[in-house]
VEXLUM-759106 format. One record per atom (N, C-alpha, C): x, y, z; residue in three letters. Coordinates in steps of 0.1 Angstrom, whole numbers, plus 5000, padded with zeros to 4 digits. Last residue first. Layout:
XYZAla ...
//
This chain:
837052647108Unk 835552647110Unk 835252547116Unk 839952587098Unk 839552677106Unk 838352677113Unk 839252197086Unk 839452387086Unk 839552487093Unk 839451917084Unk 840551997089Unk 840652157087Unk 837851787063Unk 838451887062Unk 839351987070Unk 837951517053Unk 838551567042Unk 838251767046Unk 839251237077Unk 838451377069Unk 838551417062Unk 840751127104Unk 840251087089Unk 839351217083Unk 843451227119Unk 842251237114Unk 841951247098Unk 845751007137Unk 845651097128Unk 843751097122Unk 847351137169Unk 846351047165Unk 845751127150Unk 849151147198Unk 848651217189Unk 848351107180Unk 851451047214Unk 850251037217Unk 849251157212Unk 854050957200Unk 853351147208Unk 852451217214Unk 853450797186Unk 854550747197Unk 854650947206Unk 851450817169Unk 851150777180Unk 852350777189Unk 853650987147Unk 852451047152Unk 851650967170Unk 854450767142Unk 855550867148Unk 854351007156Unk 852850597127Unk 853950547144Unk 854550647148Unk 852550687113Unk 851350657115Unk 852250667132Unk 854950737094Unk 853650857098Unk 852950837111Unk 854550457088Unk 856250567095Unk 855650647098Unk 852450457069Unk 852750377078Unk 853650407090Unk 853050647052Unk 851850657062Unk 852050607070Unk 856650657048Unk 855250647044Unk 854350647054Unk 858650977042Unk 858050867050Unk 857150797043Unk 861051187023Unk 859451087026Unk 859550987030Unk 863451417022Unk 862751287027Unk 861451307026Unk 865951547000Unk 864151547007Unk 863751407008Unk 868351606992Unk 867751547004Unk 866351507010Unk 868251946982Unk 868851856983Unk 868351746998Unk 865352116972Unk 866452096978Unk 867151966981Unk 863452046956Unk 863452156957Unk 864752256965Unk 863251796931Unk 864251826943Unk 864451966945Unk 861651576913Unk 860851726923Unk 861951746936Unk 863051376914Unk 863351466902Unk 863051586904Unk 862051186929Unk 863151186932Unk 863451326923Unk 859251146925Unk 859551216931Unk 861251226939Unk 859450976896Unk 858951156894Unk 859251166909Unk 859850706911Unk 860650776902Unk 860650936895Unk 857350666930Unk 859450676936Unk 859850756923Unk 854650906926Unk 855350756924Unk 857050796925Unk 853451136952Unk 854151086941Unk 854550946938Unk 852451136977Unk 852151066967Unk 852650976957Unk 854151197003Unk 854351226991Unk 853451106984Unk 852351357037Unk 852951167035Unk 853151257015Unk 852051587052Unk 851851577036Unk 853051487035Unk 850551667085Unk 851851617073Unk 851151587067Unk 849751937114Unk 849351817100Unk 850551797093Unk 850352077135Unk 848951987135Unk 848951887120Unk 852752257152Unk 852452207141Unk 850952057142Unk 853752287179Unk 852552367171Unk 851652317161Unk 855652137187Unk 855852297190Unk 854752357184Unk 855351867184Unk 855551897196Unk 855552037196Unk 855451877152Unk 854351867161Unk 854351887174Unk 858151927151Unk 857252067147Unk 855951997153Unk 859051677165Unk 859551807171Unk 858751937165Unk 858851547138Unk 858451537155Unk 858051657159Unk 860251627123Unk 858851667121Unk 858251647137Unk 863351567131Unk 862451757129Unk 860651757127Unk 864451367137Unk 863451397142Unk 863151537143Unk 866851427122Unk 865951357123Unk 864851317126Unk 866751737108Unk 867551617119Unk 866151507118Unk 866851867081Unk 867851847090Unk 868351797101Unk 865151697072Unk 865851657066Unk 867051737072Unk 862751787089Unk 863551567089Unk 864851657083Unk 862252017076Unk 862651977095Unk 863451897094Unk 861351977051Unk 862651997051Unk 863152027066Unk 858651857056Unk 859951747054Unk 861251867055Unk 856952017083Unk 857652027071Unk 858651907067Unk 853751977098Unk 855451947102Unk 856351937084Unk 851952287089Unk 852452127084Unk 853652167095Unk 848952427103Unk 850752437106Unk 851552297100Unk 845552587101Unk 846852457100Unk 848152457099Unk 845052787133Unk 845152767118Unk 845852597117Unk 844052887159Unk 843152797149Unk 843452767139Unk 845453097166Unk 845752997170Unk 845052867165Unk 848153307156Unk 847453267145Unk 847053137155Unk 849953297179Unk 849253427173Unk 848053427166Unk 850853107181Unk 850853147191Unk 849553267191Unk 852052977156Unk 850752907165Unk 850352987175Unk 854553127154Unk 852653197142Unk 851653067151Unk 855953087172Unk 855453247173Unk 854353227164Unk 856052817161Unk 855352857177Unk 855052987180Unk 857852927140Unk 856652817134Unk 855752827149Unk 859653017149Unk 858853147139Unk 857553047140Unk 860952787161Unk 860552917171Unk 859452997161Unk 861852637139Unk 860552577149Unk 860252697158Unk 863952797128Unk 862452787119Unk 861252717132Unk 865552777154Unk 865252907145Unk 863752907142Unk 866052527150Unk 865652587158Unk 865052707161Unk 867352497127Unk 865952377130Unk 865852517139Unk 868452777102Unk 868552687117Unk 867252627123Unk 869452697070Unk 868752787082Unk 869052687096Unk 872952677055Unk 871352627060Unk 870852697071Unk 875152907046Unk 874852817050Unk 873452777055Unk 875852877004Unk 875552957017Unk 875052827031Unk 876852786980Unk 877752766996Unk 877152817004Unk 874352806965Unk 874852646969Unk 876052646985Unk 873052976955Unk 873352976970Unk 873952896977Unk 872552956928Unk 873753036933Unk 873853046946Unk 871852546923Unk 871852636926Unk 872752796930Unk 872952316933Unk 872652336918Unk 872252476913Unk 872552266957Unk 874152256949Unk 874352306937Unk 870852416978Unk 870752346968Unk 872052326961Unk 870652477010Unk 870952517001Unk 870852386989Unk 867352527033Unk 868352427026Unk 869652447010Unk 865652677054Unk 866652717044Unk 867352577040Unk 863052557073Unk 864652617070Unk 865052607058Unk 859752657067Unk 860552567068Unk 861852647067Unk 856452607073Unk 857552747076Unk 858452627072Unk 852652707066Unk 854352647060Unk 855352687061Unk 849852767075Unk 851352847075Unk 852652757072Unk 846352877068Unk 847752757071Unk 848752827070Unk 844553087068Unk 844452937072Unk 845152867071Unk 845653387078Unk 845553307067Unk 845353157076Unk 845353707080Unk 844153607081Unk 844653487083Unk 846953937072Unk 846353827061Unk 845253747067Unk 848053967093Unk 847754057087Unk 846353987075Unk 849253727101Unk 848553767112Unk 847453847104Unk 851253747082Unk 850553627086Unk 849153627094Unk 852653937091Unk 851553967076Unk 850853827078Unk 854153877112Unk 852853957115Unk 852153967106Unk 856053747105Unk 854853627113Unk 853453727115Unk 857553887090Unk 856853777081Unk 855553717091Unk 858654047107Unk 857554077095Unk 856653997093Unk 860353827123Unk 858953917131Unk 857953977123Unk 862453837101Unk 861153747106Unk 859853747111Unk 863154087098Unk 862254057088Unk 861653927089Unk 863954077126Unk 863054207120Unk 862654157110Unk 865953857119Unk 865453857125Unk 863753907127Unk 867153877081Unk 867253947100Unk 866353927107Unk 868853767058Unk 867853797067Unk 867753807078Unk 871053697041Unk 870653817049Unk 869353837052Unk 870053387030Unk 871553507038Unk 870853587035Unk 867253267048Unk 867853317039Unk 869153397039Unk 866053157077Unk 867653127073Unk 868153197059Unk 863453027065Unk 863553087077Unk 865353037076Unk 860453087044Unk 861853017044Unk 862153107060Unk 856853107051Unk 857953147048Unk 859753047048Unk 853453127038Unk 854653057046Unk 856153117043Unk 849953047031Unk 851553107029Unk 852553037039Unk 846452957023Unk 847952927030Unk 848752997025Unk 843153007027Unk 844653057022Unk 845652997034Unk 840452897015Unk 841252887028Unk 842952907023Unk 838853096992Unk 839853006992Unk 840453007007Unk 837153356983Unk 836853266995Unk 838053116993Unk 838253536973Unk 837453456967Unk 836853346976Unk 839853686988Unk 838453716984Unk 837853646978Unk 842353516988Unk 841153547001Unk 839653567001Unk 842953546970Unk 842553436967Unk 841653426985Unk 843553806965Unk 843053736952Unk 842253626959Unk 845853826982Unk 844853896988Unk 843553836979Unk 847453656972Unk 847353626983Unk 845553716989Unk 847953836947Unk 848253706947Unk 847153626959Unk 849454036956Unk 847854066954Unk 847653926951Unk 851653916970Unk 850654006978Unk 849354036976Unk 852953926943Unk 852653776957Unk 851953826966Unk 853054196937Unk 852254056931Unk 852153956935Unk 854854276955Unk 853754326950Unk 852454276946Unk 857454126947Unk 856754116966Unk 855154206964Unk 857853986917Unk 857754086923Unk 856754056938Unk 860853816899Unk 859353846906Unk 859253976910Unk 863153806888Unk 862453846878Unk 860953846886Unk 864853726913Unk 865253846903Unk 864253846896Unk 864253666939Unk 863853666933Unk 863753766920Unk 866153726961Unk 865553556954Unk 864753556946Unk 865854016961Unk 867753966962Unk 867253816954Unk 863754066962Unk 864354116953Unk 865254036946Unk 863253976988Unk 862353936980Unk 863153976966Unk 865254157003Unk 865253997003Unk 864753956989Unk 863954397003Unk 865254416994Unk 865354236994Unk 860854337017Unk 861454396998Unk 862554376994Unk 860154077032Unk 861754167031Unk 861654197013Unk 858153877035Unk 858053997034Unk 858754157033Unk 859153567021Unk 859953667026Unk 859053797027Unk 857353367011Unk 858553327015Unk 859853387021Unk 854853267008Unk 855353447005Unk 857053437009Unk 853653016989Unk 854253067003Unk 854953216995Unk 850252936991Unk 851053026978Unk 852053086996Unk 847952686983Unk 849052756994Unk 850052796982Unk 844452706984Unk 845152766977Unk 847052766986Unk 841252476986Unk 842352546992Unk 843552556984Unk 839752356973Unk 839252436981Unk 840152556990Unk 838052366938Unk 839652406940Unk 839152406960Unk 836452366919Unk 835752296928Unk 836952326940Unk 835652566899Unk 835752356894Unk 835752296904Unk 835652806910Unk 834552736904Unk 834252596900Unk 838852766913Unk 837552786922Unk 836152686924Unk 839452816888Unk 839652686897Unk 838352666912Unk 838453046882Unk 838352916877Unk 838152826883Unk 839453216903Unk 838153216899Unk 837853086895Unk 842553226893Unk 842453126905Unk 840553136906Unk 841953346867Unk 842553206870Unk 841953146882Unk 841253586875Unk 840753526864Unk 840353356868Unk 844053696892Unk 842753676898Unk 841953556889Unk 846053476876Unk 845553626875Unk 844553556884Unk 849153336899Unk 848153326889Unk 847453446887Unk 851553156908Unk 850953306911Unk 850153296895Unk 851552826922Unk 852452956919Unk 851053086916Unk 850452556928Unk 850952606913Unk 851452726908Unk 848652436949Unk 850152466949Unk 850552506943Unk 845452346961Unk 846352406945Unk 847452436954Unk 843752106976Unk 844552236978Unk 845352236962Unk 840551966979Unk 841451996970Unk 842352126973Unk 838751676992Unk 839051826995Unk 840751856986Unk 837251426976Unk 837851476985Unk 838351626983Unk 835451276957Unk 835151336969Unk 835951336977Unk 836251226934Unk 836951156939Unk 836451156956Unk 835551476922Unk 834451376918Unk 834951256928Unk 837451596922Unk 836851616930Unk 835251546928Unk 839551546901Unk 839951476910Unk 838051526921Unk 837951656882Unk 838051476881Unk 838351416897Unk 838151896889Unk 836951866882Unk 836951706888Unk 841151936883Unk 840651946894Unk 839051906893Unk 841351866853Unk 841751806865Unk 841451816876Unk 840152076840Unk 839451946838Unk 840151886851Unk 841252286853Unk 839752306857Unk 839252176852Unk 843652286834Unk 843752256853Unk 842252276861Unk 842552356814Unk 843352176818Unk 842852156829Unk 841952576810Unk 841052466811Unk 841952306815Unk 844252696817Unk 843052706826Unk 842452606824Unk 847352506813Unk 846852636811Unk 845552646820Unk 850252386819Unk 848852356822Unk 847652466823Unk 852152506805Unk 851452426799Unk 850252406806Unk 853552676827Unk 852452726817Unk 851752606808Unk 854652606857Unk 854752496847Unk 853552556835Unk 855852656883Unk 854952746875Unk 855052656861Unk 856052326893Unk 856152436896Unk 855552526889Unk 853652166917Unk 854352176907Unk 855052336911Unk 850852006939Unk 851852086938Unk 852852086925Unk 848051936951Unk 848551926940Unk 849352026938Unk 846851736975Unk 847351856974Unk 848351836961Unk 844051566991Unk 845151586982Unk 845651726979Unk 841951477018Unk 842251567011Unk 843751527002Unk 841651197023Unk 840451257017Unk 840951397016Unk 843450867021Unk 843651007021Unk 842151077018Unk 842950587019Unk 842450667030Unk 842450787027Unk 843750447003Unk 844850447009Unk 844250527021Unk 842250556975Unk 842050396985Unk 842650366997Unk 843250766976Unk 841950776982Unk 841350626989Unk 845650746965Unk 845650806976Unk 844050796983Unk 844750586942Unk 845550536947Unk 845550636961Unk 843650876930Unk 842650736928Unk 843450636943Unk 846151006923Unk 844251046933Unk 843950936937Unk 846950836905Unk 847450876918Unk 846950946927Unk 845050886884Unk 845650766891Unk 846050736906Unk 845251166883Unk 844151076888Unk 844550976891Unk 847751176871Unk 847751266885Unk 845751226887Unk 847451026843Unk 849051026856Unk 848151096868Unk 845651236836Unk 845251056836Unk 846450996845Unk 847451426830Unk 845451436841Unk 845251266843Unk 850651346834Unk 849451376820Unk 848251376834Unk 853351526849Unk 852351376847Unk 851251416839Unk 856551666833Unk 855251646839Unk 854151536836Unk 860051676840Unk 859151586842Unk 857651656842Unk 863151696839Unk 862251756836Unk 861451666835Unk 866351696856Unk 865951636847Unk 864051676845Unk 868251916860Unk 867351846864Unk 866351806850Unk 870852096852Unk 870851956857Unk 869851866860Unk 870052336849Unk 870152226832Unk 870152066839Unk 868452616861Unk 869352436863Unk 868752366850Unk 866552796850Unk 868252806847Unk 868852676852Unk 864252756866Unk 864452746852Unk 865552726843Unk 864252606895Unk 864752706890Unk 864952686877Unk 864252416916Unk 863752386902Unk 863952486892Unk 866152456937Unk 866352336926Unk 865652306914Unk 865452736949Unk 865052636947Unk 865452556932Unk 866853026953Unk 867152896964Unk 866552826962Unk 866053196939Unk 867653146939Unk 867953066950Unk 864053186911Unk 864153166928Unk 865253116927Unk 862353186887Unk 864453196893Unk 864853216899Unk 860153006867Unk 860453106880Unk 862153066872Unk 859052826852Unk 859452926845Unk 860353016855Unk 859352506860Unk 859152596861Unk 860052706856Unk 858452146860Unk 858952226854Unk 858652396856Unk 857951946876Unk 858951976879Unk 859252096867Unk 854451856884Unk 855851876875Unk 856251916875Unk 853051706904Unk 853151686891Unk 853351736881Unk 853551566933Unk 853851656925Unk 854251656915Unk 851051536957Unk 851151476945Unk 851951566934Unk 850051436992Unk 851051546985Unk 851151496969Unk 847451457014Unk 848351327003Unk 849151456990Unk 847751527046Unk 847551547031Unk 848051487023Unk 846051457075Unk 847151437065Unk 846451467052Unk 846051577106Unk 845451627098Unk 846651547084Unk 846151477137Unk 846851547132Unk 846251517117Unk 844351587172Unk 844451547157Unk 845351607149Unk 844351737194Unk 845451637194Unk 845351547179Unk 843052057188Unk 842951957191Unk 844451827190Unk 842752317183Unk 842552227170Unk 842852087175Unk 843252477207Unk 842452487194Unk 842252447185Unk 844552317229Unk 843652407232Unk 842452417217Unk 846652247214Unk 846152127219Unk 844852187220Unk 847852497205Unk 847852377194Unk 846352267200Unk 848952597230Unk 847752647223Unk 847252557212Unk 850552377237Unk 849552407250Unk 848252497237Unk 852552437218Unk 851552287221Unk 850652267226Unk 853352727227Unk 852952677214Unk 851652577210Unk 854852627254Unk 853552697250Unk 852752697237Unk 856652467242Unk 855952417253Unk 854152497253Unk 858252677231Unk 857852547222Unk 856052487232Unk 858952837248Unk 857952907239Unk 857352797231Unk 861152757260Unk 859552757270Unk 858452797258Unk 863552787250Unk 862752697249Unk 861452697251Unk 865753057251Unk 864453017264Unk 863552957252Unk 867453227238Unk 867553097240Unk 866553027251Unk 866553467216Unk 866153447230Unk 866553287229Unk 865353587197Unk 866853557196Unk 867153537215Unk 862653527196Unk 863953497186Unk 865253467191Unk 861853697217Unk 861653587218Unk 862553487206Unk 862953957203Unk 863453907219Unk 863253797214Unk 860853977183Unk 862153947179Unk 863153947192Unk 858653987195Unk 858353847183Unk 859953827186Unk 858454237208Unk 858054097219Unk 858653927208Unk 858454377188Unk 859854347192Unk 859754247208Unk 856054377175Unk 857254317167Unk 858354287179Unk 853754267199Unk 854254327195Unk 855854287183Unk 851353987206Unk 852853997208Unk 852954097197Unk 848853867226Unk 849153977219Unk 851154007218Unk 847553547229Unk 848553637234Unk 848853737223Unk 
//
C-alpha cells in the first residue's frame, strides 16, 4: 500500500482499529508466523549523551554506573548460546572507553560463538562502524528517535539530526542490515512529525524499526511530562509494517510496561521479534532507560508467543533476504 503523508496522519488520528488487523495480515504475508529472538546484553550504563528523556543521561548522579569487562559480555554470550539464542545484541550507552580495538576484540570473540551480531552503541565515525564491520559486526540499530529538527534539538541539546542521519546513511553503505526507530509521545510532537518519521523509514531502506512510547523518567527534566500513548505507538508501529513490509519490527518492552499485554498486542499489529534481556539481575536493574522496564524469560516468551499461535525461530538470521 502506497500511503501519502496525510493518508499516514488521518489514519493517526483516526479511531478505526482496522489498521492493526491489516498490519498482521501484511506481517503474516512477508515474514511469516515466526517470531525471531534476540538475546539482548547490556554492557554499560555509562554515557556521554543528554537526551532528555533517557535515565542514562550523563547529568543523572542517581545512577549508579556500571561496565562489563569482554570476559563479562562473553560469558554471557556463551550462556545465551547454550540457551539457544543464535543472534545477540550488544547494547550500552555512548560509553568512550570502549574504544575501536576493544570493541573489534569483542565482537571478534563473540562471533567465533557463531552467531549473528547487532551493535547498539550510539553514533560513531564512518572509520569506526568499518571496523566493526570488518570483525564481523552484522547488524547496526541506531534509533533516530525524531525526524523533527526543532524536536531533535529540544532532546537533544548537545546532538545533532545531521549526524544521526549521516550516521545512518554510513552504515547502509557499508552494507550493515540497518535498524532505527522512533519514540512516539515526546511533548511536542505532532502527529506530522510522526508521519515524518515513518516516511524516512521508508526513505532509508531500513531493516528493522523499533518504535516505542514515551516513558518519563524521574530522574530526568521530563520527569512530569506525560507518557506516550500504547495506542498511538502500536498505530506508527502498523503504518511502518504496512509500508516497510519485509522488515524486522521488535515487540518493545517499553509496550509491557505500559500494559500488560503490550508486547502481545505489537505482535498482533506487525511486530515479528523480541529481545528476552541477557543481562545478569544485578547490571540489568541499573540499565534504566526508563522507569519500570520489564523482562520476561524465554520461558514467559515462549508461552506468550504460542498462546497467539505464533512460534519462535531458531536461526541466527531472520533478514530481509
Amino acid at each position: 500500500m502506497e500511503l501519502s503523508k496525510k493518508n499516514i496522519i488521518d489514519i493517526l488520528k483516526s479511531s478505526d482499529t482496522s489498521i492493526f488487523q491489516e498490519a498482521d495480515a501484511v506481517r503474516k504475508k512477508f515474514v511469516g508466523d515466526g517470531v525471531h529472538l534476540r538475546g539482548l546484553i547490556e554492557f554499560s550504563n555509562i554515557c556521554r549523551c543528554e537526551c532528555l528523556y533517557c535515565g542514562l543521561q550523563s547529568s543523572n548522579k542517581d545512577v549508579k554506573r556500571y561496565r562489563l569487562s569482554k570476559s563479562e559480555i562473553l560469558d554471557i554470550t556463551q550462556k545465551g548460546v547454550d540457551e539457544g539464542f543464535k543472534t545477540i545484541v550488544l547494547q550500552s550507552g555512548e560509553d568512550i572507553f570502549f574504544d575501536t580495538k576493544l570493541m573489534c576484540d569483542i565482537i571478534e570473540g563473540i562471533k567465533q560463538l557463531n552467531v549473528a551480531l547487532t551493535l547498539s552503541i550510539g553514533e560513531k565515525s564512518f572509520e569506526e562502524y568499518k571496523a566493526y564491520k570488518d570483525a564481523g559486526a552484522d547488524r547496526y540499530l541506531l534509533r533516530i528517535e525524531t525526524t523533527d529538527e526543532n524536536l531533535y534539538k529540544q532532546m537533544h541539546p548537545y546532538g545533532s539530526l545531521a549526524n544521526r542521519k549521516r550516521c545512518l546513511k554510513d552504515l547502509k553503505r557499508l552494507g550493515y542490515e540497518t535498524g532505527t526507530g522512533c519514540l512516539v509521545g515526546l511533548p511536542n510532537q505532532s502527529l506530522e512529525s510522526l508521519a515524518n518519521d515513518i516516511l524516512f523509514f521508508e526513505e532509508l531502506n531500513a531493516d528493522m524499526i523499533g518504535i516505542g512510547p514515551f516513558i518519563p523518567h524521574p530522574n530526568t527534566p521530563l520527569k512530569n511530562d506525560q507518557a506516550g500513548n500504547l495506542a498511538l505507538a502500536l498505530k506508527v508501529m502498523a503504518l511502518t509494517r504496512i509500508i516497510l513490509k519485509d522488515i524486522n519490527i521488535p515487540a518493545t518492552t517499553a509496550m509491557e510496561t505500559l500494559s500488560p499485554n503490550g508486547r502481545m498486542l505489537a505482535l498482533q499489529s506487525g511486530a515479528n521479534v523480541v529481545m528476552p534481556n541477557l543481562t545478569d539481575d544485578f547490571h540489568k536493574k541499573m540499565y534504566e532507560i526508563y522507569p519500570n522496564k520489564l523482562s520476561g524469560s524465554r520461558k514467559d516468551l515462549e508461552k506468550l508467543i504460542n498462546s497467539i499461535n505464533r512460534y519462535i525461530v531458531v536461526d541466527n538470521c531472520g533478514s530481509r533476504n
